[in-house]
C-alpha positions in Angstrom: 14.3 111.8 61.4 15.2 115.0 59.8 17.9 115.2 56.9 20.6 117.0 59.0 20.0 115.0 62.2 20.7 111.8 60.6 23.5 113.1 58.9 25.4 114.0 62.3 24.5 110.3 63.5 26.0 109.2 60.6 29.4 110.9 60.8 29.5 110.2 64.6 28.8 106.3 64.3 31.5 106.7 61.5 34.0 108.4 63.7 33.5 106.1 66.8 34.4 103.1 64.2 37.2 104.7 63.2 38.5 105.8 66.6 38.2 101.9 67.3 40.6 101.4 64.9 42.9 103.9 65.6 42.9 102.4 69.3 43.9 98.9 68.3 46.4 100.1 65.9 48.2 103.1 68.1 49.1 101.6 71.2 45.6 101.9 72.7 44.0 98.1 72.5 42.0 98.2 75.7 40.4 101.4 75.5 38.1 100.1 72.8 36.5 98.6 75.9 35.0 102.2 76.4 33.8 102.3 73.1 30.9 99.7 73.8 27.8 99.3 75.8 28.3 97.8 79.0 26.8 94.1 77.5 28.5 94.8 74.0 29.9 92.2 72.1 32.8 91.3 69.5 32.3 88.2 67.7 34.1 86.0 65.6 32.0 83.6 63.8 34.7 81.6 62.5 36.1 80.2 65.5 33.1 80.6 67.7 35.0 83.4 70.0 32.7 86.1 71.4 34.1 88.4 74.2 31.2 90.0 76.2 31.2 93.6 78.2 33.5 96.0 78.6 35.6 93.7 81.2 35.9 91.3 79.1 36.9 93.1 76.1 39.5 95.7 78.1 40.8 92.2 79.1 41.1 90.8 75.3 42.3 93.4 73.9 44.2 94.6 76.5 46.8 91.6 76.2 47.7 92.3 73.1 51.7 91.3 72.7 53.3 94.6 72.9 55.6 94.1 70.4 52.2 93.6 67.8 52.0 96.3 65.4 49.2 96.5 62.9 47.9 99.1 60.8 44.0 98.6 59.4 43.1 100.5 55.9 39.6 100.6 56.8 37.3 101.3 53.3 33.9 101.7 52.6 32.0 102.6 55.9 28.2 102.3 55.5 26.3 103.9 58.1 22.7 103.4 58.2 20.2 105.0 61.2 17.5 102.8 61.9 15.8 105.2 64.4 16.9 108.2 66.1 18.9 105.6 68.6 19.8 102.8 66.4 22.1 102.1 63.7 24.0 99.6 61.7 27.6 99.8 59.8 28.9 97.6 57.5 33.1 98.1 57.0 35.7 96.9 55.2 39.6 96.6 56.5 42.6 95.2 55.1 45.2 94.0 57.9 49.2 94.7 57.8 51.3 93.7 60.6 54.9 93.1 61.9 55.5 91.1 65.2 58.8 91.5 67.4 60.1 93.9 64.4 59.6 90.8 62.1 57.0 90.8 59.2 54.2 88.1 59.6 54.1 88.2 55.8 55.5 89.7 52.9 55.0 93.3 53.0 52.9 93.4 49.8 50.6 91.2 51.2 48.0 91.6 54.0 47.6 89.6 56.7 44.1 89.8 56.5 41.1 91.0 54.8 37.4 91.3 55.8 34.6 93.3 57.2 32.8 94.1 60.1 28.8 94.4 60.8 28.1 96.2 63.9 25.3 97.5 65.7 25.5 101.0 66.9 22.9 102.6 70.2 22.8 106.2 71.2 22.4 106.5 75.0 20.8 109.0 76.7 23.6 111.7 76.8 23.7 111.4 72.9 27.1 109.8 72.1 27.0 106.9 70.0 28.4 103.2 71.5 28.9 99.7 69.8 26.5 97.1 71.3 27.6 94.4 68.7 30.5 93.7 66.3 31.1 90.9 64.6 34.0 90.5 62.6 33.7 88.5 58.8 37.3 87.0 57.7 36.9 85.5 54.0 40.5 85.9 53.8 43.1 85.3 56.5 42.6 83.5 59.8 41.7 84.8 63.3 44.8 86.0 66.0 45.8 82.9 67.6 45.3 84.1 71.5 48.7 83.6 73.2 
């Protein structure tokens, strides 16, 4: 793969990780759905939870209390093409967040902290799509689902 084309599928598996992110923390929780292959995945080995396809995670995600507010600092996104199609990421996040206008913890403290490893195809048009993500919590628990 040539320097400058791996480059650009770095930055835009990057961005699309990002933009997930910025969907669960700005009011947008079930348009991550769109940000998946049809068959993606988000898994939570601790727990056993997987959600599977796009349904399914517009549906998880899209329940999410509206009164929830979170913010992720995400850190230390590692991006790395496996072939012109295929990639993997590794990232890092540290969770704040206040429901119904109440802290769930002391503000100096996070509610969580872990990372993700995701797998990451290009599809035919060229835009990049998470088929997997599974989500590592050494510190904090999952969301209990209401």
């Amino acid at each position: 793969m040539d320097p400058i084309e791996q480059l650009l599928a770095e930055r835009a598996c990057q961005r699309l990780l990002l933009d997930l992110v910025r969907r669960l923390d700005l009011g947008e929780p079930g348009s991550v759905a769109e940000l998946f292959t049809e068959d993606g995945t988000w898994t939570w080995p601790e727990g056993d939870r997987l959600v599977r396809g796009r349904a399914a995670l517009r549906a998880h995600f899209g329940t999410r209390p509206a009164d929830r507010h979170a913010r992720r600092l995400m850190a230390d996104v590692r991006v790395e093409v496996t072939s012109p199609d295929t990639a993997t990421a590794t990232s890092y996040f540290t969770t704040y967040r206040v429901d119904d206008g109440h802290r769930t913890a002391d503000a100096a403290h996070p509610v969580r902290i872990g990372h993700y490893k995701d797998a990451l195809h290009r599809t035919p048009d060229g835009t990049w799509l998470l088929a997997a993500r599974t989500l590592f919590l050494p510190c904090g628990s999952p969301t209990p689902r209401l």
